[in-house]
Every structure is written in C-alpha cells, then in structure tokens.
mmCIF file of the N, C-alpha and C atoms, coordinates in Angstrom:
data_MODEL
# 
_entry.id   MODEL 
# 
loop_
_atom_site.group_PDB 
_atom_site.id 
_atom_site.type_symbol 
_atom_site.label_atom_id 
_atom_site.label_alt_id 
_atom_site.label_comp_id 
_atom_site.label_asym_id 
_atom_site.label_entity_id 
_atom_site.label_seq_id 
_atom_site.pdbx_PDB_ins_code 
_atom_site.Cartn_x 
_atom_site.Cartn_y 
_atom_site.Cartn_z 
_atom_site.occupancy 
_atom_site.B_iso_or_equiv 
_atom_site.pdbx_formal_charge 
_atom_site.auth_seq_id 
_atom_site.auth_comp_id 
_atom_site.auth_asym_id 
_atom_site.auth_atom_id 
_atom_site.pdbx_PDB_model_num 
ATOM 1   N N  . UNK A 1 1  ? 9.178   38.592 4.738   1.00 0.00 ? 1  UNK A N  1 
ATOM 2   C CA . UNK A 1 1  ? 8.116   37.879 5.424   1.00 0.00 ? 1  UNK A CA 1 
ATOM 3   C C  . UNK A 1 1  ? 8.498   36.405 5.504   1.00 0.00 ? 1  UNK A C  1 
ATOM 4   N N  . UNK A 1 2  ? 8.380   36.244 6.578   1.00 0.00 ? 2  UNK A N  1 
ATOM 5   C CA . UNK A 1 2  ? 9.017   34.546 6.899   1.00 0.00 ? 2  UNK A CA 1 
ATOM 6   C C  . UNK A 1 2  ? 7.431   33.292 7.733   1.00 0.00 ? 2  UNK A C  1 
ATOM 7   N N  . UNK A 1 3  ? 7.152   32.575 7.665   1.00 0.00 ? 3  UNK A N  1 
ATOM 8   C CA . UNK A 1 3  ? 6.061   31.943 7.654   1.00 0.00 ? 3  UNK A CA 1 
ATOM 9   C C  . UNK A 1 3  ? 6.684   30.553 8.190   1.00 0.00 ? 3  UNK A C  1 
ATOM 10  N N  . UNK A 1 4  ? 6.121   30.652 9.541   1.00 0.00 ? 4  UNK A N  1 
ATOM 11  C CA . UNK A 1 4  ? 6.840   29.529 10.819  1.00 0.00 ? 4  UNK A CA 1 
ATOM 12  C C  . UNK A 1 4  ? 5.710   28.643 11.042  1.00 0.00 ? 4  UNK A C  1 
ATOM 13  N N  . UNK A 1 5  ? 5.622   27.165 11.216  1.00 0.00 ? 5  UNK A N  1 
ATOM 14  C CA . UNK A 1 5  ? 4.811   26.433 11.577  1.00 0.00 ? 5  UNK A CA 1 
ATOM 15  C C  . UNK A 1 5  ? 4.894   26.568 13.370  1.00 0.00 ? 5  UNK A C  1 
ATOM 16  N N  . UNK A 1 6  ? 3.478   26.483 13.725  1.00 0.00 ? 6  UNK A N  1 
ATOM 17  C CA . UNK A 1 6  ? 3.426   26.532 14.630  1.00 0.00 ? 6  UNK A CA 1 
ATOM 18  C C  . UNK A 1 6  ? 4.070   25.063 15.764  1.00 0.00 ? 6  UNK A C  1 
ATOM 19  N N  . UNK A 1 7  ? 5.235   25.165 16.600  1.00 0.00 ? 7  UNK A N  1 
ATOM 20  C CA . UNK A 1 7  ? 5.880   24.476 17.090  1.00 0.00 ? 7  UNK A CA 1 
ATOM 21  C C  . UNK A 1 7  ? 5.469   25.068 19.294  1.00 0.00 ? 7  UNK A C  1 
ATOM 22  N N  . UNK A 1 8  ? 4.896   24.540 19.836  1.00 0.00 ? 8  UNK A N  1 
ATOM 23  C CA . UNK A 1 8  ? 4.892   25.150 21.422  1.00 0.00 ? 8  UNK A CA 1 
ATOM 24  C C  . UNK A 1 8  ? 6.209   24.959 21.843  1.00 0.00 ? 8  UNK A C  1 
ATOM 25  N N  . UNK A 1 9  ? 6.280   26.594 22.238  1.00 0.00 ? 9  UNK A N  1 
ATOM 26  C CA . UNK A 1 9  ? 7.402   26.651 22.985  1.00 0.00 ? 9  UNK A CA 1 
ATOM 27  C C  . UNK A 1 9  ? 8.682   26.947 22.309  1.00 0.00 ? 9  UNK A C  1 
ATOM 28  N N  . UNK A 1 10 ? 8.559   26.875 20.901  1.00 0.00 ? 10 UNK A N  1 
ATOM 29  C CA . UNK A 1 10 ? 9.594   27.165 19.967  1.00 0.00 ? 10 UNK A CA 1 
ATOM 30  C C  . UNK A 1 10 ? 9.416   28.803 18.743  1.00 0.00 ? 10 UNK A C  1 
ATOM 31  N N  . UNK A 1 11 ? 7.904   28.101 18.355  1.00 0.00 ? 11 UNK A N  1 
ATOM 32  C CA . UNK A 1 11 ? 7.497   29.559 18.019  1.00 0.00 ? 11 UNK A CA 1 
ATOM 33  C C  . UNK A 1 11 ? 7.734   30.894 18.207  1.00 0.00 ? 11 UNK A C  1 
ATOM 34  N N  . UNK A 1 12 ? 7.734   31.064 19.418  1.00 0.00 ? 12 UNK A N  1 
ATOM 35  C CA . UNK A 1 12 ? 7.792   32.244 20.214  1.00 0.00 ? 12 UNK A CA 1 
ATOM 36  C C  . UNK A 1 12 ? 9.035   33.209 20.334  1.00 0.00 ? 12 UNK A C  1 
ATOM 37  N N  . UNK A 1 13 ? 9.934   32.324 20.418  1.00 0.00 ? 13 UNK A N  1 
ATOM 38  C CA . UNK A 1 13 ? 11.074  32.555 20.738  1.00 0.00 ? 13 UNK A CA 1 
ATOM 39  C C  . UNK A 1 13 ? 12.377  33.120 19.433  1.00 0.00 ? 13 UNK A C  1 
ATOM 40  N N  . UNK A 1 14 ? 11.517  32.097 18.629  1.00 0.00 ? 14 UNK A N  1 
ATOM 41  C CA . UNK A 1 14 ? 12.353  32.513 17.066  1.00 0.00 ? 14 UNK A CA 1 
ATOM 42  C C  . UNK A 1 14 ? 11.767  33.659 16.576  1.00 0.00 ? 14 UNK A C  1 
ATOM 43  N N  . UNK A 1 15 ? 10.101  33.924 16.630  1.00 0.00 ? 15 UNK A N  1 
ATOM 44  C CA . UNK A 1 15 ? 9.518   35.637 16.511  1.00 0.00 ? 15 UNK A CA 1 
ATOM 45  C C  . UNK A 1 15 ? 10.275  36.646 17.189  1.00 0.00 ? 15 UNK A C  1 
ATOM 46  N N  . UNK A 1 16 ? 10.598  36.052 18.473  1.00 0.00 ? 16 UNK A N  1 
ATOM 47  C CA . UNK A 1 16 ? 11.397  37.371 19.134  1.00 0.00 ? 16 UNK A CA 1 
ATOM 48  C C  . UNK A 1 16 ? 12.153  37.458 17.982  1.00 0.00 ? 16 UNK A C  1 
ATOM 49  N N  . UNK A 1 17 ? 13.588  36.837 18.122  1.00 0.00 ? 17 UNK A N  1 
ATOM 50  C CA . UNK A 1 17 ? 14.662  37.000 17.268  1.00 0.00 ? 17 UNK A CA 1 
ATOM 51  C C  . UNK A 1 17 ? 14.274  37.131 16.344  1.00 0.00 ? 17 UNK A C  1 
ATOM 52  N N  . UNK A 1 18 ? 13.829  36.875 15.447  1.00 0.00 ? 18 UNK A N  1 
ATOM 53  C CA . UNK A 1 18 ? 13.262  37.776 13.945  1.00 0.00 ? 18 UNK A CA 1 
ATOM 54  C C  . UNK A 1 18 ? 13.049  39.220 14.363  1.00 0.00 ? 18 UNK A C  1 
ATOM 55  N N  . UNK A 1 19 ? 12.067  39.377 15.374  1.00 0.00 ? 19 UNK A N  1 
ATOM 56  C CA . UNK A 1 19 ? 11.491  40.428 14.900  1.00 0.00 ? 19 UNK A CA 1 
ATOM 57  C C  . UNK A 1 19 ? 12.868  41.581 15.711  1.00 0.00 ? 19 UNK A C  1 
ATOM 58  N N  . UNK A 1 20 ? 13.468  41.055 16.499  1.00 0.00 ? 20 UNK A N  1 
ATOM 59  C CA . UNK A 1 20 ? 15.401  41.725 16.447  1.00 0.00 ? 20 UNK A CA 1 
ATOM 60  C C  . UNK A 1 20 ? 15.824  42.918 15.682  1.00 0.00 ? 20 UNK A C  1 
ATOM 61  N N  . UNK A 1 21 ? 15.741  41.369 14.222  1.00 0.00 ? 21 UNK A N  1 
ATOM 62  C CA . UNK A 1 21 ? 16.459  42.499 13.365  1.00 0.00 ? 21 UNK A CA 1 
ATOM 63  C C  . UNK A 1 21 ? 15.967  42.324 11.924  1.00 0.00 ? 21 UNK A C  1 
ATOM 64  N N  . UNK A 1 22 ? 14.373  42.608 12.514  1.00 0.00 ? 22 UNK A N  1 
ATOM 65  C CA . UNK A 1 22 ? 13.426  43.492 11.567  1.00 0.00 ? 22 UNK A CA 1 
ATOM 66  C C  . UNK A 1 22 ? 13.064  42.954 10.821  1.00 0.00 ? 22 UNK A C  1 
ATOM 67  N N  . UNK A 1 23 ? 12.712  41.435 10.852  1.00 0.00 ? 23 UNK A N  1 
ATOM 68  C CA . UNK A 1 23 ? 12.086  40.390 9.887   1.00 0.00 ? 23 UNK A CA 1 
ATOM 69  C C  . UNK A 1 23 ? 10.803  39.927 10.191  1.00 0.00 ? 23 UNK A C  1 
ATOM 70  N N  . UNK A 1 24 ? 9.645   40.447 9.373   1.00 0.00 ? 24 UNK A N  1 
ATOM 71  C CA . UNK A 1 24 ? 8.329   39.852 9.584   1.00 0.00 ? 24 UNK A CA 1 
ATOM 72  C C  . UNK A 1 24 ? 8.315   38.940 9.292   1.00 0.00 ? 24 UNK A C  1 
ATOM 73  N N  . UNK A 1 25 ? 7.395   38.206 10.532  1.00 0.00 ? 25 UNK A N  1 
ATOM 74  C CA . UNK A 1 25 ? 6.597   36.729 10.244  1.00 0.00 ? 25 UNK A CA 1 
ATOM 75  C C  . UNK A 1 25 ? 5.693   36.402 10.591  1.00 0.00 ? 25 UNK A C  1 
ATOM 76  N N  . UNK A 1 26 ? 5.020   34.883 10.000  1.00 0.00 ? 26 UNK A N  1 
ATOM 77  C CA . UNK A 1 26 ? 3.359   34.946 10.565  1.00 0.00 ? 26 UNK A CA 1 
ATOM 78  C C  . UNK A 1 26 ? 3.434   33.440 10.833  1.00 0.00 ? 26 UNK A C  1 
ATOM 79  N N  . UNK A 1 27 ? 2.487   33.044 11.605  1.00 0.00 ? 27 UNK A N  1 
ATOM 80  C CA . UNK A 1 27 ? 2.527   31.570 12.316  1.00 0.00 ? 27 UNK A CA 1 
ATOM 81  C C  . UNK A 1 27 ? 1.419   30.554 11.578  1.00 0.00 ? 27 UNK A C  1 
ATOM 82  N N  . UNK A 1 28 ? 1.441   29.619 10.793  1.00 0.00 ? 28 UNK A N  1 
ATOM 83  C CA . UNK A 1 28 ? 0.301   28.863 11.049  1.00 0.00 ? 28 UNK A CA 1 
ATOM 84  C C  . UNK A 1 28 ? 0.329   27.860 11.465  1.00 0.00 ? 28 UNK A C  1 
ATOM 85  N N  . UNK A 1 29 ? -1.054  26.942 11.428  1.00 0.00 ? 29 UNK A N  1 
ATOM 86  C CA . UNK A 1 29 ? -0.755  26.218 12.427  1.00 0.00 ? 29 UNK A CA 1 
ATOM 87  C C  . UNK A 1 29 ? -0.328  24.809 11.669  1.00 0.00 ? 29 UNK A C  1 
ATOM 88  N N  . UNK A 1 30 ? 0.486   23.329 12.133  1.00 0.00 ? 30 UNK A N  1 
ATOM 89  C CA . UNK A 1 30 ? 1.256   22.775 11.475  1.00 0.00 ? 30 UNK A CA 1 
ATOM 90  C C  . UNK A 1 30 ? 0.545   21.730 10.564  1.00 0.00 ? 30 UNK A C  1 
ATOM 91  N N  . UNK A 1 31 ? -1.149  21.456 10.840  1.00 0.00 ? 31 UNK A N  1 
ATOM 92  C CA . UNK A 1 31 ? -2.029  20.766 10.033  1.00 0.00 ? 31 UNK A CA 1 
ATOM 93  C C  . UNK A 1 31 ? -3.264  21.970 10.126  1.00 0.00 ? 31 UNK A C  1 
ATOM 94  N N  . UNK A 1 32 ? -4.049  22.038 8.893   1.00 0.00 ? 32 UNK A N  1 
ATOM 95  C CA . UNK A 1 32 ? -4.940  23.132 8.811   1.00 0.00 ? 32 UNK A CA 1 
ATOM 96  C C  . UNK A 1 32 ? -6.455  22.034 9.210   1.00 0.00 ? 32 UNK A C  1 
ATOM 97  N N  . UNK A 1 33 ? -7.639  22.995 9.087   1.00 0.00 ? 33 UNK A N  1 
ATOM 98  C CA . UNK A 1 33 ? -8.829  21.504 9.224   1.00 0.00 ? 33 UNK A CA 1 
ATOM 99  C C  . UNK A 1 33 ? -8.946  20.991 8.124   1.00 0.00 ? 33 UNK A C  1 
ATOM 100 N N  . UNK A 1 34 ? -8.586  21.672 6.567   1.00 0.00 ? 34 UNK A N  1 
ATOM 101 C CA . UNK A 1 34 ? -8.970  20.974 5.226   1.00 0.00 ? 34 UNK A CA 1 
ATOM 102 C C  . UNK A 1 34 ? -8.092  19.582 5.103   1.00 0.00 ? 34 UNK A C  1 
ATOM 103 N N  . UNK A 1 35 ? -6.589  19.798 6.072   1.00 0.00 ? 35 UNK A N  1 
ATOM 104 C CA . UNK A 1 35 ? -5.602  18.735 5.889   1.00 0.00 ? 35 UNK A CA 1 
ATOM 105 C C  . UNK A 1 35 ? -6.178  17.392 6.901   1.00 0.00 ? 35 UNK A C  1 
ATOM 106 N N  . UNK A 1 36 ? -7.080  17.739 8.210   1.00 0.00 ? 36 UNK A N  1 
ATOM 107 C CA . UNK A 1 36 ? -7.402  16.795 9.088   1.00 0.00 ? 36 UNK A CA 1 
ATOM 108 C C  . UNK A 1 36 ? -8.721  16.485 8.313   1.00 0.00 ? 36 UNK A C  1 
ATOM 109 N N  . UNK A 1 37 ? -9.838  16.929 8.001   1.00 0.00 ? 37 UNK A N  1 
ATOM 110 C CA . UNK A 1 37 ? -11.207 16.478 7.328   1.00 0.00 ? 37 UNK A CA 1 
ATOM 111 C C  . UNK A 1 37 ? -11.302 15.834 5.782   1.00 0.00 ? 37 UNK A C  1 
ATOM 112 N N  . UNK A 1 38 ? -10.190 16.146 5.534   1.00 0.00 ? 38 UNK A N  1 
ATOM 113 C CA . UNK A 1 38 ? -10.534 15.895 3.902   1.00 0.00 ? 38 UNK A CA 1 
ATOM 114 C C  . UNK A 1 38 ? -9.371  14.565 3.446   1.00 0.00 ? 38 UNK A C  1 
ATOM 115 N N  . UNK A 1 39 ? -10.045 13.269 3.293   1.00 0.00 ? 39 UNK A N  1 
ATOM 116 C CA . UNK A 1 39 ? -9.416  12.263 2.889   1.00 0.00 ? 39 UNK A CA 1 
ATOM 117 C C  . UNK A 1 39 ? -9.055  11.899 1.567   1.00 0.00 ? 39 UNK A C  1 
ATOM 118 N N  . UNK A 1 40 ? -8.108  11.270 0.932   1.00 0.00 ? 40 UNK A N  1 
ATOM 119 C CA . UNK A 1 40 ? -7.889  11.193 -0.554  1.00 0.00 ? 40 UNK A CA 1 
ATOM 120 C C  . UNK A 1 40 ? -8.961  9.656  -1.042  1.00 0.00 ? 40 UNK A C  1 
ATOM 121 N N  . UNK A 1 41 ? -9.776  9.705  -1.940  1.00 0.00 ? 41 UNK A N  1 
ATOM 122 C CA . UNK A 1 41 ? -9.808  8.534  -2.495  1.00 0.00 ? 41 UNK A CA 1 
ATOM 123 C C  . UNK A 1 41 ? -9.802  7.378  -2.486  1.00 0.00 ? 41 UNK A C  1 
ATOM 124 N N  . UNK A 1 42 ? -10.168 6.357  -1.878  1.00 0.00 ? 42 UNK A N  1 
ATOM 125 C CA . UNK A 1 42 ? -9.378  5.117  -1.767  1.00 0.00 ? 42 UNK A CA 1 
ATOM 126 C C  . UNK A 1 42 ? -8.943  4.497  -3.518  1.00 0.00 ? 42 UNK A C  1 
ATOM 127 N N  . UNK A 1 43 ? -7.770  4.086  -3.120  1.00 0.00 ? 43 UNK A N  1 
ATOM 128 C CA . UNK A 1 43 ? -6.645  3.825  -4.573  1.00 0.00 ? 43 UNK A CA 1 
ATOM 129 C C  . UNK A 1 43 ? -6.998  2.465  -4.463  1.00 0.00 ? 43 UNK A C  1 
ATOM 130 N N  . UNK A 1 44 ? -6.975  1.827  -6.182  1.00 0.00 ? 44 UNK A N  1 
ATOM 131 C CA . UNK A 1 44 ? -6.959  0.427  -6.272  1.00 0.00 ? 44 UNK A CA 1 
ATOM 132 C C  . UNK A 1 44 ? -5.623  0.173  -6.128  1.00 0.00 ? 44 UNK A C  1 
ATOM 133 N N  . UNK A 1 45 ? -4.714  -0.561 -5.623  1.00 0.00 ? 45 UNK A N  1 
ATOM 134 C CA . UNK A 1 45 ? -3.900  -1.113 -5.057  1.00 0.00 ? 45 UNK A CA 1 
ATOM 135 C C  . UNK A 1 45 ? -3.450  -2.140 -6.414  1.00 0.00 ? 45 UNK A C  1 
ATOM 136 N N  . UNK A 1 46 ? -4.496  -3.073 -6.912  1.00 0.00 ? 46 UNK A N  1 
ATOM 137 C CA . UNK A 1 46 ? -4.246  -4.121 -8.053  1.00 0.00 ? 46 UNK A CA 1 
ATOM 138 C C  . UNK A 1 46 ? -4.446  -4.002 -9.086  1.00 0.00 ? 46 UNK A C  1 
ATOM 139 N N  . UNK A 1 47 ? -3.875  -3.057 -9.568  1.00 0.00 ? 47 UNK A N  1 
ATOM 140 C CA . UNK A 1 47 ? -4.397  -2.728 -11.223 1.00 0.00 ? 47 UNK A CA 1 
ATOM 141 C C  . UNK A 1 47 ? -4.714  -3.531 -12.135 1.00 0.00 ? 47 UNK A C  1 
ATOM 142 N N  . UNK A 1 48 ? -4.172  -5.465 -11.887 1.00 0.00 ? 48 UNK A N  1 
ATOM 143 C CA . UNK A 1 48 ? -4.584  -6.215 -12.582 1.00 0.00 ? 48 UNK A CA 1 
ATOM 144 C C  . UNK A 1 48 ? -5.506  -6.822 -12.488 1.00 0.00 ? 48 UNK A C  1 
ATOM 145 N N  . UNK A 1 49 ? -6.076  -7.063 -11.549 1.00 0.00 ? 49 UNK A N  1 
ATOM 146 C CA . UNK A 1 49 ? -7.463  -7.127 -10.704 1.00 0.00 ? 49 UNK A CA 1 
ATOM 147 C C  . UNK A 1 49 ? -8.833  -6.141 -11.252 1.00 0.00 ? 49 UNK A C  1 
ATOM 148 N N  . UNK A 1 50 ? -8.380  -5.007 -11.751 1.00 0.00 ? 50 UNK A N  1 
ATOM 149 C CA . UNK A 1 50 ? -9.059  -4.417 -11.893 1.00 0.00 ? 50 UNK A CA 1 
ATOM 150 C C  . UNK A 1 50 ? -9.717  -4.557 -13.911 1.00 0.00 ? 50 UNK A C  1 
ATOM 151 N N  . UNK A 1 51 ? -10.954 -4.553 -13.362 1.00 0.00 ? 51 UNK A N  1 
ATOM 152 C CA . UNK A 1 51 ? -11.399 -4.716 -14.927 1.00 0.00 ? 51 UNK A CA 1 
ATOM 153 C C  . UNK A 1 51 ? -12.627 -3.917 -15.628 1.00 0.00 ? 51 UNK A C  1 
ATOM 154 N N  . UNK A 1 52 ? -12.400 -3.196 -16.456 1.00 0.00 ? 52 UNK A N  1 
ATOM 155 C CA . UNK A 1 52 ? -13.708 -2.135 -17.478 1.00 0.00 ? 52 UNK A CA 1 
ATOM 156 C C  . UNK A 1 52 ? -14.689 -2.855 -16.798 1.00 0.00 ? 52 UNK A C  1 
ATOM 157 N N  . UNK A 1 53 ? -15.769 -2.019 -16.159 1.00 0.00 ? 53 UNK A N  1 
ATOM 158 C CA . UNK A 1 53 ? -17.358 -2.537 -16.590 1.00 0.00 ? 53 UNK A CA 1 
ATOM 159 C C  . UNK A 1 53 ? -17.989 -2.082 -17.724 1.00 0.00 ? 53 UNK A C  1 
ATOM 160 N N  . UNK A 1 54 ? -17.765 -0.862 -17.930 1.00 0.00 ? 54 UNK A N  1 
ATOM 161 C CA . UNK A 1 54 ? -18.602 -0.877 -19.133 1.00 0.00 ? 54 UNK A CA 1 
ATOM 162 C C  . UNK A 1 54 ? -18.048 -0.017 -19.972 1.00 0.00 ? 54 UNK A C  1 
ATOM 163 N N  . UNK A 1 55 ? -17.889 -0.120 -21.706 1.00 0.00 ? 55 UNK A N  1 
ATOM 164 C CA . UNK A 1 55 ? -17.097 1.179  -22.219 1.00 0.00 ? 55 UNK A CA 1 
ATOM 165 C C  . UNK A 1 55 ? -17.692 1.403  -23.543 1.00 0.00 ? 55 UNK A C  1 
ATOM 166 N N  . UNK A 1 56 ? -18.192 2.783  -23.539 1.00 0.00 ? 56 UNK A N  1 
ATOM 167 C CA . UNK A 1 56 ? -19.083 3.492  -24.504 1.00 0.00 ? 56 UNK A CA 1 
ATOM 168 C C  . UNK A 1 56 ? -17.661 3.814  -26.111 1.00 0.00 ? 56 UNK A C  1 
ATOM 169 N N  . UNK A 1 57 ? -17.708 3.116  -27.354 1.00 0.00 ? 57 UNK A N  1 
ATOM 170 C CA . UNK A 1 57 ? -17.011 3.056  -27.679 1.00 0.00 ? 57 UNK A CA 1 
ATOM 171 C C  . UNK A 1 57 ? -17.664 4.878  -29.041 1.00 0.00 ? 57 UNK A C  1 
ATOM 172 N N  . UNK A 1 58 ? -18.549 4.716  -28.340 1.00 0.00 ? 58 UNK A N  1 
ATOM 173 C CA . UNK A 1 58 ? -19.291 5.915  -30.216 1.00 0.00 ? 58 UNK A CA 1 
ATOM 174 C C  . UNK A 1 58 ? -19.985 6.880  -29.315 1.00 0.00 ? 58 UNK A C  1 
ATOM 175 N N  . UNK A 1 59 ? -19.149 7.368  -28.267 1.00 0.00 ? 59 UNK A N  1 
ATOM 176 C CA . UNK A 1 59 ? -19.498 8.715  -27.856 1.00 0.00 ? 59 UNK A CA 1 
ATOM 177 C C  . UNK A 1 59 ? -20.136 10.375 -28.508 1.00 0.00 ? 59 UNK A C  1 
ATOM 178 N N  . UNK A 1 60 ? -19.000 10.530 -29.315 1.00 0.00 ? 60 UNK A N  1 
ATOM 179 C CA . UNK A 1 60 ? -19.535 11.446 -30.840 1.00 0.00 ? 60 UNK A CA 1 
ATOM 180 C C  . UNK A 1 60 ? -21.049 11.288 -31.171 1.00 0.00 ? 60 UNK A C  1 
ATOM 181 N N  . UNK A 1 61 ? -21.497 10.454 -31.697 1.00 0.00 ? 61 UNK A N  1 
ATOM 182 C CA . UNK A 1 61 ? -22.759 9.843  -32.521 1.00 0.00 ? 61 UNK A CA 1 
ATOM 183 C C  . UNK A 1 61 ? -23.326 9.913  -31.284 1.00 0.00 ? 61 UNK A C  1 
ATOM 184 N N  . UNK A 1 62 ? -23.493 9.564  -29.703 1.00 0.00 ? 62 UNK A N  1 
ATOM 185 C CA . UNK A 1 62 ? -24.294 9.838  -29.090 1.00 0.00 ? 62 UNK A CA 1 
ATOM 186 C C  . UNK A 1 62 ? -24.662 11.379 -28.646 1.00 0.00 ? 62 UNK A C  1 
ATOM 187 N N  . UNK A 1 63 ? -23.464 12.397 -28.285 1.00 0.00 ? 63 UNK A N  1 
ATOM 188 C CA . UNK A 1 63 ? -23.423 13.306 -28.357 1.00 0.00 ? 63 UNK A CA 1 
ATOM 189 C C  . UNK A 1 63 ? -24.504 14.313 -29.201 1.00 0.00 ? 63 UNK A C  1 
ATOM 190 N N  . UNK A 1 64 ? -23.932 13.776 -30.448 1.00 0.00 ? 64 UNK A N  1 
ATOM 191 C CA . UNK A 1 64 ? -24.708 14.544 -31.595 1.00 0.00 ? 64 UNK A CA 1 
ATOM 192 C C  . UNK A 1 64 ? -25.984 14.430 -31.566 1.00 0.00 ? 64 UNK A C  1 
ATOM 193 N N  . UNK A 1 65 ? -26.689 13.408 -31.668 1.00 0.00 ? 65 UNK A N  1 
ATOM 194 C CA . UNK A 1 65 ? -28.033 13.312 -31.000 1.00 0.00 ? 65 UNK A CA 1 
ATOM 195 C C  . UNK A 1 65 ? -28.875 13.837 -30.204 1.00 0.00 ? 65 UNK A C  1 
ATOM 196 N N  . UNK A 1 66 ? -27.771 13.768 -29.223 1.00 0.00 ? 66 UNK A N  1 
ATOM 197 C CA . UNK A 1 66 ? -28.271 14.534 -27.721 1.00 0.00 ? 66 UNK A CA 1 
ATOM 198 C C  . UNK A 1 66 ? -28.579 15.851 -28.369 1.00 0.00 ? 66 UNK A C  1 
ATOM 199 N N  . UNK A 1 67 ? -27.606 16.896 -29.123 1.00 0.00 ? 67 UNK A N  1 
ATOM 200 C CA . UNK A 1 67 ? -27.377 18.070 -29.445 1.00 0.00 ? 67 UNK A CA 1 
ATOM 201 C C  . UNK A 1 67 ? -28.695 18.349 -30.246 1.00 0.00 ? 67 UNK A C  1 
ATOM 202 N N  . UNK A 1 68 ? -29.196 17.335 -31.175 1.00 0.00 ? 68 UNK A N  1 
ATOM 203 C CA . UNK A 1 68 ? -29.991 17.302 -31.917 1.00 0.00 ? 68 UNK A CA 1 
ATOM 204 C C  . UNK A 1 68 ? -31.736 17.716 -31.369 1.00 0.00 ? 68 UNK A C  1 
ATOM 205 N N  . UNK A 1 69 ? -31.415 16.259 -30.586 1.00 0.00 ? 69 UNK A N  1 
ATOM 206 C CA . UNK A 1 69 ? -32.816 16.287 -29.590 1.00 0.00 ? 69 UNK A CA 1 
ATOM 207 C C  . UNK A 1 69 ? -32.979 17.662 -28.947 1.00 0.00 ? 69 UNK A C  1 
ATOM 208 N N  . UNK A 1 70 ? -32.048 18.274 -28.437 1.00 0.00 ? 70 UNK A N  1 
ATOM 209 C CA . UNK A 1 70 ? -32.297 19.008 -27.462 1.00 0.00 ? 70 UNK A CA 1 
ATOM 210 C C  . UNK A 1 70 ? -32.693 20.422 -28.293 1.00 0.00 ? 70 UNK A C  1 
ATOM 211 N N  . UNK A 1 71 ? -32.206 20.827 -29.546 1.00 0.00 ? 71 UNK A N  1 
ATOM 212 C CA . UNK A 1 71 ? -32.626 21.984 -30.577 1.00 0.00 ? 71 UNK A CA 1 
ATOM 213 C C  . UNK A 1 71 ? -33.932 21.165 -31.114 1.00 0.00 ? 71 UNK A C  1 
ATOM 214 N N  . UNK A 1 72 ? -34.543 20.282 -31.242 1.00 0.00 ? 72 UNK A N  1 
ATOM 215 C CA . UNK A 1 72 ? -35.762 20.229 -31.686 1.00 0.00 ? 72 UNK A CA 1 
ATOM 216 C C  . UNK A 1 72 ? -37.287 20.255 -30.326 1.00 0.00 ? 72 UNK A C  1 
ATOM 217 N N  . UNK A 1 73 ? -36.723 19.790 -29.346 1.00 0.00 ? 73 UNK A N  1 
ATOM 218 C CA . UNK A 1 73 ? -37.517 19.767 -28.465 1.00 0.00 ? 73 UNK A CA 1 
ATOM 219 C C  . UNK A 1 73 ? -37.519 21.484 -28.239 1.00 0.00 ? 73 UNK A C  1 
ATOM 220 N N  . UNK A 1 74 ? -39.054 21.669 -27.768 1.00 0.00 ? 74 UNK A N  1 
ATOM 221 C CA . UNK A 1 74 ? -39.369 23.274 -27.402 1.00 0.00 ? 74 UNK A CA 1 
ATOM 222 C C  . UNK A 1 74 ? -38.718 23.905 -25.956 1.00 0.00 ? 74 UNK A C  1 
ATOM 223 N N  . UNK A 1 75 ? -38.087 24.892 -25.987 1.00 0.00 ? 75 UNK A N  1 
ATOM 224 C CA . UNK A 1 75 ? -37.319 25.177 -24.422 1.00 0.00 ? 75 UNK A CA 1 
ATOM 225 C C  . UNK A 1 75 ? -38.654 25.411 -23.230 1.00 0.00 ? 75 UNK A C  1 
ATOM 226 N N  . UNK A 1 76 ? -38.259 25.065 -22.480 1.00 0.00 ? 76 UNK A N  1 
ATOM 227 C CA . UNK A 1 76 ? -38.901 25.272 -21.228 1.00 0.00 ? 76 UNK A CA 1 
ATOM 228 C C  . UNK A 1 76 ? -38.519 26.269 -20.512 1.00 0.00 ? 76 UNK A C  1 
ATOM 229 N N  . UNK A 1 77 ? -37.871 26.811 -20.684 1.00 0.00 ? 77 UNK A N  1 
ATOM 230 C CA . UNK A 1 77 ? -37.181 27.883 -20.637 1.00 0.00 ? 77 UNK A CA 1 
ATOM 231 C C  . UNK A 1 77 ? -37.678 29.148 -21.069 1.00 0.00 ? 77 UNK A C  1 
ATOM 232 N N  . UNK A 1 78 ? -37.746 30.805 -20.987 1.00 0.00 ? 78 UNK A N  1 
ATOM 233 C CA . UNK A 1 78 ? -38.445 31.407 -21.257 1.00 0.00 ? 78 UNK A CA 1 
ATOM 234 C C  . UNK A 1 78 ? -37.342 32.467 -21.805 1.00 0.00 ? 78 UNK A C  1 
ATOM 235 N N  . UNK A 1 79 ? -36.776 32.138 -23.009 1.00 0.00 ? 79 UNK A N  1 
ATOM 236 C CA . UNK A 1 79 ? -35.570 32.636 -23.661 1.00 0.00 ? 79 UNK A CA 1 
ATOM 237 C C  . UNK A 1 79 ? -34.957 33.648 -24.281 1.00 0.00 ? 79 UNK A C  1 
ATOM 238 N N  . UNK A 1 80 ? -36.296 34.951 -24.085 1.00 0.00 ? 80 UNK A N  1 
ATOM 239 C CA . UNK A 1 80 ? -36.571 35.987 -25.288 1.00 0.00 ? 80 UNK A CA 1 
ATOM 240 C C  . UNK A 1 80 ? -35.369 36.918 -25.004 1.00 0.00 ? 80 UNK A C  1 
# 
C-alpha cells in the first residue's frame, strides 16, 4: 500500500503505473482541514522579557485541604 499526496495531473498517472504491476494506493489530499483551521499558539519570542505573575509556592498544603473540605462537606450527590 503506497499513499500519494494529491498532486493535479500527476496523481493519476503514477496510480496507473502502480496499479501495472499490482501496487495499491490511496490519495490524500496535500493539506487536510485540521492542517488549514487549526493554528499553533502564539510563542513568546523574548523569553527575557517574559516574567512570573504569580507563583503558588505550597501547593501540597493547599491540595490537602481542598481534599479535606471536600470529605467533610455533605455530597450533593446521591451516592448510595
């Protein structure tokens, strides 16, 4: 199985000859819509420029809390 980007006018011609001497293939096309719709990110460019706003240094200890609160508070939930 051989897998050809779709080229007009070129495509076609190389399927013949494959399919000659007995080689499957399938065409797609040479940008898909996920590759035309879907943009990356915009990148910071100045990494030195760039500076923390804010940084949670005792994550753990908040965590645990959370874990805490949430086994003492009653579920709302109907759990049986």
């Amino acid at each position: 199985m051989v897998t050809l980007p779709y080229v007009q006018g070129v495509t076609k011609p190389v399927q013949r000859i494959l399919k000659h001497h007995d080689i499957v293939s399938a065409v797609r096309p040479h940008r898909n819509l996920r590759q035309i719709l879907v943009h990356p990110k915009h990148k910071v460019e100045d990494w030195d420029g760039a500076k923390v706003v804010d940084k949670d240094t005792n994550r753990c200890a908040i965590w645990v809390k959370e874990a805490i609160f949430i086994r003492k508070t009653e579920p709302t939930i109907n759990r049986d």
